[in-house]
N, C-alpha and C positions, 0 to 999 in steps of 0.2 A: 715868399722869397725876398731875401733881402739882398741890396747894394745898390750905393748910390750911382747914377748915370750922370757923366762927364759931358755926352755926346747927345743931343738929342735926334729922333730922327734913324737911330738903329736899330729899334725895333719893331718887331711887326705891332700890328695894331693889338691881336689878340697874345693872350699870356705863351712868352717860347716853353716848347716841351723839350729842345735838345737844342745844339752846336748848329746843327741843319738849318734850326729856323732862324739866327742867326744870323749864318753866313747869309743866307737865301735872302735875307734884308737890304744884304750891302752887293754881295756879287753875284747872286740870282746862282744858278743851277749847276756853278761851276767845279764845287764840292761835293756831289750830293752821297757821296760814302762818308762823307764827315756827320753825316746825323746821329750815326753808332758811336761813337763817342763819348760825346758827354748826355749826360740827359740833364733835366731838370726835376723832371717829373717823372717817377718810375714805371718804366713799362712793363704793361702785362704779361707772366711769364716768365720772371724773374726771380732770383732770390740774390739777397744784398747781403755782403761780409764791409763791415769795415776796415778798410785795406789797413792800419795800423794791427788788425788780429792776424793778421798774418805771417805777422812778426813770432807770434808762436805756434814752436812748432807740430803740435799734434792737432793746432787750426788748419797749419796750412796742410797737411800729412792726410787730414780728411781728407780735404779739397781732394789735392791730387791721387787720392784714392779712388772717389766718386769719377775722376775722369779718366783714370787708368782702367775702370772696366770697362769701356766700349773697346779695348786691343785687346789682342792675344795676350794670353799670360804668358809671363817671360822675355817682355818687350821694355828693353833698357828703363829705368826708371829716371834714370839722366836725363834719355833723349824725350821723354814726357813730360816731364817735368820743362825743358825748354820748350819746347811746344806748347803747352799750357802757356808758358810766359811770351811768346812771340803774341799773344794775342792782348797779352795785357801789357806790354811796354807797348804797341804799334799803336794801341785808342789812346792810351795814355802821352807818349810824346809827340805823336801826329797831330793828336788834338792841341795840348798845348801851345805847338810853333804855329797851326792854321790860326788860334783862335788871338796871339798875338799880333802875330805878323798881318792878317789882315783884316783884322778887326780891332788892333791895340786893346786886347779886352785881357786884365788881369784876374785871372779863376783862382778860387778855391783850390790846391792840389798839392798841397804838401800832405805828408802821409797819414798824420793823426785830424785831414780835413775831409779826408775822399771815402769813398764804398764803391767796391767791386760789385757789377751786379755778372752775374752765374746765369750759365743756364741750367734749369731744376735736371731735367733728361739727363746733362752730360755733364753737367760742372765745369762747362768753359769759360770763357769771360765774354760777355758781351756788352760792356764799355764801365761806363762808370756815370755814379750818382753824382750829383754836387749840392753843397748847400744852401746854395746862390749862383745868381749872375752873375756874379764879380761885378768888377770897376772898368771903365772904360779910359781912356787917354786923348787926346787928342791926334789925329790922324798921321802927326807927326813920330807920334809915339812918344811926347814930351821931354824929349833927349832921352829918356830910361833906355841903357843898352840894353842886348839881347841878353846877356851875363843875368844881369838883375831880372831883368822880364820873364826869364825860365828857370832862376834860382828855388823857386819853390817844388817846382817838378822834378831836376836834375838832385839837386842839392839834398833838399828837405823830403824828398819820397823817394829819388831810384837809388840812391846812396844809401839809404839803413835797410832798402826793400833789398835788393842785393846781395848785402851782403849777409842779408837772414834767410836767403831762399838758398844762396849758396852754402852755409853751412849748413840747415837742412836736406840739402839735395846731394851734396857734395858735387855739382857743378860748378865751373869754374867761376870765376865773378867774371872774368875776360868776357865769356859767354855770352854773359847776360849781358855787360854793359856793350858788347860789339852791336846786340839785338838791336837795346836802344839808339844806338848810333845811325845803325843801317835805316829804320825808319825815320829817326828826326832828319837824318840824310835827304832820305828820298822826298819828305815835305817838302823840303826847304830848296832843293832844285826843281821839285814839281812847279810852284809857286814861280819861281822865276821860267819857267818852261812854258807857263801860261802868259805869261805877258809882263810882270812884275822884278824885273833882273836886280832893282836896287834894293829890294827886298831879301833877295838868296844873297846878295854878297852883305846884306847887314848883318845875315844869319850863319852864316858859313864862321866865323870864328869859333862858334859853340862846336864843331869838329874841329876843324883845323888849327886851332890855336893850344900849344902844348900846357900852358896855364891859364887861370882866370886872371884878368885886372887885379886880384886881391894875393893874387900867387900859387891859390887852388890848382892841384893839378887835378889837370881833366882827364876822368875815365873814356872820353869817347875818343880823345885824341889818339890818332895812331891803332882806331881798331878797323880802319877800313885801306883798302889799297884804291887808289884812282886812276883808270883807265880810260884813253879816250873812244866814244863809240863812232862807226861807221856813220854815222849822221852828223859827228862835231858833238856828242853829248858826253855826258862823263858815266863810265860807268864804273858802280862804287862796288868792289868785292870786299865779302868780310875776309877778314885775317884768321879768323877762330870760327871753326865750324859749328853749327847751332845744332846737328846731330840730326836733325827732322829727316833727314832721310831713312835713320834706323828705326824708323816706327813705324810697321806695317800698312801699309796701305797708303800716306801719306807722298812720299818722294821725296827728293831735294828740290833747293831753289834754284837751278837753272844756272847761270853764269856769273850770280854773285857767291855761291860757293866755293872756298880753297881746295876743295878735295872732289876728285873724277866723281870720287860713292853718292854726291849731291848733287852733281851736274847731269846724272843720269836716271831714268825711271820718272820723266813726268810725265 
């Protein structure tokens, strides 16, 4: 594995196998769903796509074929298709904002960098290969905004990924990009929920802010509504329903849902 280390003292002694060993270097135990994520080293049980083949579409048409058989036949292909991708934007941009924000660690993860790894049984995603360790920063983050530090993820992978699942799927892109919103969301206030506030409000313009520094308009902008919760928290409803309720057996998500049909059946 290559990339050079800024920072010495981040890593464990012995070689990291994922995101997990990582984090568990610098903040110990306090992610430990962050290990599916990235990996380093492929785990057993797997099968890898490189996420740039997905761009075409009788690659991706497998895919979601192999995972449409564990439902009933005649179970919207829309709402499968988004559900398939709810698991691949939440490793993919959860990871990225964890492994910046608190580790200043720049990955590999633009689209023609990454590989999906699958599971052989179902054809889900269960996180993603990387090349490398990436680069580290200094703790300050080296001035690099949050814009440029998740430019490779938002930018160069969920922007051409997007808009090639959506004309494959005929799913909205709205969809997809609220997906990713609602997760890089809920990092980035988790993080500050744990103890790190200067942190969520460094990260918070990558939703809230209607363009980038460079005048990019942002896909994530405006796909969530903000509400405040009974404890003083905020809770982030999508605008655009992800459909995971019309897939048998599955439900909807509970009260970040716009529509009654997802707010009920968990």
């Amino acid at each position: 594995m290559q990339g050079p280390l800024a920072v010495k003292g981040e890593l464990p002694a012995s070689e990291p196998k994922d995101l997990g060993s990582l984090l568990r270097a610098v903040v110990g135990e306090r992610y430990v769903y962050a290990s599916g994520y990235f990996h380093f080293i492929q785990p057993a049980n797997t099968e890898s796509i490189a996420c740039a083949d997905l761009l075409d579409e009788g690659r991706f048409n497998a895919v979601i074929d192999r995972y449409a058989a564990r439902f009933p036949e005649g179970t919207d292909r829309r709402a499968l298709v988004s559900l398939w991708s709810l698991y691949y934007v939440s490793a993919l941009g959860m990871g990225a904002a964890i492994a910046w924000l608190e580790l200043r660690r720049s990955l590999p993860l633009a689209l023609d960098e990454l590989t999906v790894l699958i599971d052989p049984s179902t054809a889900a995603p269960k996180g993603f290969l990387l090349a490398d360790i990436g680069t580290i920063s200094d703790r300050s983050g080296n001035g690099i905004r949050i814009h440029d530090a998740l430019s490779p993820v938002i930018r160069d992978h969920l922007e051409p990924w997007i808009h090639a699942v959506a004309a494959h799927s005929g799913l909205g892109k709205k969809v997809l990009w609220t997906s990713a919103a609602g997760y890089i969301d809920w990092m980035i206030r988790e993080i500050g929920r744990l103890g790190n506030k200067a942190l969520e409000i460094e990260a918070l313009p990558l939703i809230e802010d209607a363009s980038w520094p460079d005048g990019w308009r942002n896909p994530l902008y405006r796909t969530l509504r903000f509400e405040p919760g009974p404890d003083g928290s905020v809770i982030s409803q999508r605008r655009v329903c992800c459909l995971r309720y019309a897939v048998p057996g599955v439900g909807g998500c509970g009260q970040v849902c716009p529509v009654a049909e997802g707010r009920c059946g968990l």
